[in-house]
N, C-alpha and C positions, 0 to 999 in steps of 0.2 A: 504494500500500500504506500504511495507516495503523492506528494503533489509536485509539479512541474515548475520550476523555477520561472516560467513565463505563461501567461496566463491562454488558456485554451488545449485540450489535449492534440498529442501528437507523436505517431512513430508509424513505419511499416517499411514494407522494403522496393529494393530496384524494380522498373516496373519489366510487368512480367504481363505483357500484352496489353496494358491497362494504362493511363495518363498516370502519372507521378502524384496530384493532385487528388485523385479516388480513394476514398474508403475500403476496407473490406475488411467482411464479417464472417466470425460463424461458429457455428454451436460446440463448443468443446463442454470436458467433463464437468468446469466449475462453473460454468454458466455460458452465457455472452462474449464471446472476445471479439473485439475489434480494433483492427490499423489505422490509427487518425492520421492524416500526415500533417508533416511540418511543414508551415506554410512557410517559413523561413530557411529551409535546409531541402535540398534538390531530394535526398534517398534519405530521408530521416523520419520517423514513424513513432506514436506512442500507443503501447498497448496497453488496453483497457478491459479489463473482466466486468461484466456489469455496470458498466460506469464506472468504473473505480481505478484510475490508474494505476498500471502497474511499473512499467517500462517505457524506455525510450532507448531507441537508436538509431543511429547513424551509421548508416552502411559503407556510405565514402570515405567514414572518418572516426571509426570506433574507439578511439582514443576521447572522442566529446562526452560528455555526462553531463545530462540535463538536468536532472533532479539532485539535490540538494547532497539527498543521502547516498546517493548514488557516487558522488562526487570525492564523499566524506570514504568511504568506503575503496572508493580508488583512490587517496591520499594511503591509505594503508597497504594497497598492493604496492604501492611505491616503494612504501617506507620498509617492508617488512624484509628487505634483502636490497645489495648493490644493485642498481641501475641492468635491466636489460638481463639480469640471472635466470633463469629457469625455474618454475617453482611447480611444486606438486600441490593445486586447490582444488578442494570439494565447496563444491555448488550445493549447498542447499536449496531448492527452489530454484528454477530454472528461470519463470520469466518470458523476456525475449533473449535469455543470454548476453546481455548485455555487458557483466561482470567479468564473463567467462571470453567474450570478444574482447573489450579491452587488456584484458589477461595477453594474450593473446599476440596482442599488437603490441604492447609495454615489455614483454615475456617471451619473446619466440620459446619453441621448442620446450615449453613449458607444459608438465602432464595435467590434466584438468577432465573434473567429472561431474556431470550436472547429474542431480534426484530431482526427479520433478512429478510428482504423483499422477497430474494430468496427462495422458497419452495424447486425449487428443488437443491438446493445446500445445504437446511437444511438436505434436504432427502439422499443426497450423503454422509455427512459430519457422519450423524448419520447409515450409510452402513458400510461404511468404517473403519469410527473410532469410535464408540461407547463411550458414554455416563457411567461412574459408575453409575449403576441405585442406589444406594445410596445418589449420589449428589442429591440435591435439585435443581433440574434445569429443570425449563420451558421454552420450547423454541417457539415462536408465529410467523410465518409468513406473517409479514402485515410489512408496510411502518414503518420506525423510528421513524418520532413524531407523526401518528397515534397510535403507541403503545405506545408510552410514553405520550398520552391522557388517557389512559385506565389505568394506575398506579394510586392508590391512592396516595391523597394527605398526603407528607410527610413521607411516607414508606421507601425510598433510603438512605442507609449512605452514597452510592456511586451511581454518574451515570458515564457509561465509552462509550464516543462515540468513533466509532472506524468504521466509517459507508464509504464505498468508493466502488463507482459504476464505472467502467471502470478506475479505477484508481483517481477519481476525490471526493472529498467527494460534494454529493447535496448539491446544491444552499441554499434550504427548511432549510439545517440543520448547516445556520455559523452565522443565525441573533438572533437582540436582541430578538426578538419573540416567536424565539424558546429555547434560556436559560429562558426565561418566565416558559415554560411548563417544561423544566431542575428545574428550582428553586421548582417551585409548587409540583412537585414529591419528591426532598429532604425533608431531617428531616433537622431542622434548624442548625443541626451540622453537616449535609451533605456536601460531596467532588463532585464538578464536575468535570473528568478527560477528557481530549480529545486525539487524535490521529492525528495530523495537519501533512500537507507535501506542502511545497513549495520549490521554488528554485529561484536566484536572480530575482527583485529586492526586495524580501521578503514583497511584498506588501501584501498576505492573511494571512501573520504569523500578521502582525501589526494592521491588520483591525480584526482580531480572537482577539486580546489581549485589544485591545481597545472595543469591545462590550462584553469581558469579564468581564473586569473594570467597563464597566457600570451599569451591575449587582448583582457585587459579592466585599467584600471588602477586599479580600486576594488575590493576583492571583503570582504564580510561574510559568516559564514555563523550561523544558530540553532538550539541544539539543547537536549535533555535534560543537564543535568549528566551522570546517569548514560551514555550515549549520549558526549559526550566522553570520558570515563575509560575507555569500550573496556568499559563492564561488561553493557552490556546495548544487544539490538539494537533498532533504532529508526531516526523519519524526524532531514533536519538538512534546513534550507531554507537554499541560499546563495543570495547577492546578487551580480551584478559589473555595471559600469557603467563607463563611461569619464567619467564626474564625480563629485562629491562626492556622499558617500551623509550621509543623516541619521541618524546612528549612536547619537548620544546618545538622540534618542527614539524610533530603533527599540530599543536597548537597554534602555530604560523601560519600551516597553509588552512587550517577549516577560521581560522578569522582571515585571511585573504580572500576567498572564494565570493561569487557577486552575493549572495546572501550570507552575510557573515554567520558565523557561529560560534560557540564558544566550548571548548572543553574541558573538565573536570579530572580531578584524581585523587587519587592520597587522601589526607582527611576531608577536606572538600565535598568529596563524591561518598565516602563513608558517613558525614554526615548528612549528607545530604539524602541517603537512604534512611536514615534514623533508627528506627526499630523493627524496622522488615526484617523477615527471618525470610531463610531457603524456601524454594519450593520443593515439592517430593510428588512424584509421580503418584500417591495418594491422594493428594488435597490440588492436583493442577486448574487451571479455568485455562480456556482462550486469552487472548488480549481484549482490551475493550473496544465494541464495532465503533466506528469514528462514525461523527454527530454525520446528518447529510449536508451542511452545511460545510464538508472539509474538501466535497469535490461539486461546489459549485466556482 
């Protein structure tokens, strides 16, 4: 779930018999999915389930990131290794591949595996907008932490969840249980990224940061000012890692970006969870669905 750094949706791919300028639709597993294009960018497209954006890309130039969180997210494939390395990332949530193309492009020769529960919106995604069959990218259709059961152990420099079903990320995928199977997949110098969206009283950002904590002994997280203050609903991208994060210049570039942001850590973002405890695969809920008012 995301909103688009400029207002109106937009994404789809090279045209394929069709004007550049055309929509197209069509019924996958989670609903509605539709290619808005960019009326600003020649082969740039946003994918939308339901109304609800999900993605955007740019097929001439998948190095751009439109959305906010998207952006904040590739600040961390940068940061997470020197310039142009190879990195082995698991995709949670496939999308339009968006994460996994820029990968790609930033990464050559970099191994990469999308879980994406929807088949047929894997099927739409790779219609529409195609794949460089050069990327190294597998894409599996099965459930999130079914697939990330099937990763070996310790393969990931990166895991990026990014997983949201009607707008709401599964219950299955915000407890300690499940960064279990997250940690076990990492290389011990492995980044967990996420893709979190609440809105006041910020109770699932603080209960996500506190079963983060209890796993990992690094944890950042980046968000909208607004979004901290509880004023308004929106994404936060946390970070955790069992070594040293590069804070300073992830901090630099998400307050650079055209919508600034701000990042937290250390006690800061510990207090700022206050007295949230873990989650447990007992007691999990969804995310909270976002007002209608967040994809007007």
């Amino acid at each position: 779930m995301a909103k688009s750094r400029r207002k109106g949706g937009r994404e789809a791919g090279r045209e394929t018999g069709r004007e550049a300028s055309e929509a197209v639709s069509g019924q996958v597993d989670g609903g509605l999915a539709e290619l808005a294009p960019d009326r600003e960018r020649a082969h740039a497209w946003t994918l939308l389930i339901d109304g609800a954006p999900q993605s955007h890309v740019d097929l001439d130039e998948p190095t751009h990131l439109d959305f906010a969180y998207q952006r904040r997210i590739g600040h961390l494939i940068d940061l997470a290794a020197p310039a142009r390395q190879p990195l082995n990332v698991l995709h949670l949530g496939g999308g339009a591949f968006t994460l996994a193309r820029y990968t790609a492009a930033t990464r050559p020769r970099s191994g990469q595996q999308i879980v994406e529960i929807d088949a047929g919106l894997v099927a739409f995604v790779r219609a529409h907008l195609p794949l460089d069959p050069q990327a190294r990218v597998r894409v599996r259709a099965v459930d999130a932490r079914a697939g990330l059961a099937k990763v070996p152990e310790g393969w990931a420099d990166l895991v990026i969840a990014d997983v949201f079903s009607g707008a709401r990320t599964p219950a299955h995928l915000t407890s300690a249980e499940f960064l279990d199977d997250v940690r076990r997949a990492l290389s011990p110098t492995g980044w967990y990224v996420a893709n979190l969206a609440d809105g006041p009283p910020l109770a699932h950002l603080r209960g996500q940061i506190a079963t983060a904590a209890s796993r990992f002994g690094q944890l950042a997280m980046a968000a909208d000012p607004v979004v901290w203050r509880g004023k308004r609903f929106g994404n936060a991208v946390l970070v955790a890692a069992d070594r040293e994060l590069p804070l300073a210049e992830f901090t630099r570039r998400v307050a650079s970006d055209p919508h600034p942001g701000r990042v937290e850590h250390g006690r800061a973002l510990a207090d700022f969870a206050g007295g949230a405890t873990p989650v447990a695969d007992a007691s999990a809920t969804p995310s909270p669905a976002p007002p209608p008012s967040v994809f007007r």
